[in-house]
C-alpha positions in Angstrom: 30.2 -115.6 51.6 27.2 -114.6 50.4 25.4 -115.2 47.0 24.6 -112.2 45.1 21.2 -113.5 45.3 19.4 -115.8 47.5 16.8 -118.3 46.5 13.3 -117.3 47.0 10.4 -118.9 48.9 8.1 -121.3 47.0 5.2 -119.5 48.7 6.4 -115.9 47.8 8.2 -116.2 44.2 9.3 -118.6 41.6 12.2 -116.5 41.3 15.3 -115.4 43.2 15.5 -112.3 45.0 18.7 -110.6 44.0 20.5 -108.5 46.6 23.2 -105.9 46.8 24.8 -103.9 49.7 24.7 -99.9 49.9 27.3 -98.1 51.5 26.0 -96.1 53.7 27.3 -92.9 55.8 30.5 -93.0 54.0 33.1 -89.9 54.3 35.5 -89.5 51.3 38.8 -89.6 51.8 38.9 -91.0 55.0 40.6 -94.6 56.3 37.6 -95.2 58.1 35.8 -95.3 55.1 38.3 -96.6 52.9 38.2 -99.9 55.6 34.6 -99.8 55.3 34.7 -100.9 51.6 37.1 -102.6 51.6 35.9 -105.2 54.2 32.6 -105.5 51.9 34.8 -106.0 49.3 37.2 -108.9 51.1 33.8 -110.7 51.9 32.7 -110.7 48.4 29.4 -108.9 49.2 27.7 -107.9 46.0 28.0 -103.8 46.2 26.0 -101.1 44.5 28.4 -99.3 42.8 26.5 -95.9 44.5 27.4 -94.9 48.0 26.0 -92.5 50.2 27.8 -89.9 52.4 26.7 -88.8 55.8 24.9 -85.5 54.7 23.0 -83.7 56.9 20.2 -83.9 54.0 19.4 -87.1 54.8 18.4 -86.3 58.4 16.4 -83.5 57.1 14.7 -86.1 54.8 12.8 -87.3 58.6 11.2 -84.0 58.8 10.5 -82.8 55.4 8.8 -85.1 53.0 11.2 -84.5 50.0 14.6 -85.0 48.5 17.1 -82.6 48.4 16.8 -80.9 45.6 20.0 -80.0 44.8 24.0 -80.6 46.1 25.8 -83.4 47.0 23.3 -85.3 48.1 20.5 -84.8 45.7 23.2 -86.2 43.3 24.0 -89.4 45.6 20.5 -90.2 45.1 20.1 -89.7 41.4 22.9 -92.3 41.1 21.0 -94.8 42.9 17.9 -94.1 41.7 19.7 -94.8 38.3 21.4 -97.7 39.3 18.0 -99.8 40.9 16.5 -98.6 37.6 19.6 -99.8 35.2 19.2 -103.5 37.9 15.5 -103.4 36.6 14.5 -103.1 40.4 12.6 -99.9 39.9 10.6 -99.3 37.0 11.5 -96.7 34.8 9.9 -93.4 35.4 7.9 -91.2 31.9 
């Protein structure tokens, strides 16, 4: 099991360097997916509570320098932008 965050290198930081996992390429409603979680969950793996799907968006992000700016995915990644600001791992945006 790992720690939900790991202790940092005396050269790098004084503090620890907290980590999480994100979900990635998930499909609602499916076992495969439903597994997926789950087997994070069984090994205890600190979890973002966002996930993200597998969205044709994201591909689209390789070729076009923005996010999507609206549907399912432009929501997935509100959340998470929301959630690594709430963690205090992105700074909060005027």
């Amino acid at each position: 099991m790992l720690p939900p965050s790991l202790p940092a290198s005396r050269s790098t930081s004084q503090s620890d360097i907290q980590v999480r996992v994100l979900a990635t390429r998930i499909r609602r409603g499916t076992g495969l997916s439903r597994r997926q979680l789950a087997r994070i969950e069984a090994l205890r793996l600190p979890r973002l509570s966002t996930t993200l799907s597998e969205a044709v968006a994201y591909g689209e992000m390789g070729f076009l320098p923005t996010l999507p700016p609206t549907g399912h995915a432009s929501a997935e990644i509100a959340a998470l932008l929301t959630e690594l600001v709430t963690l205090e791992w992105l700074p909060v945006l005027a």
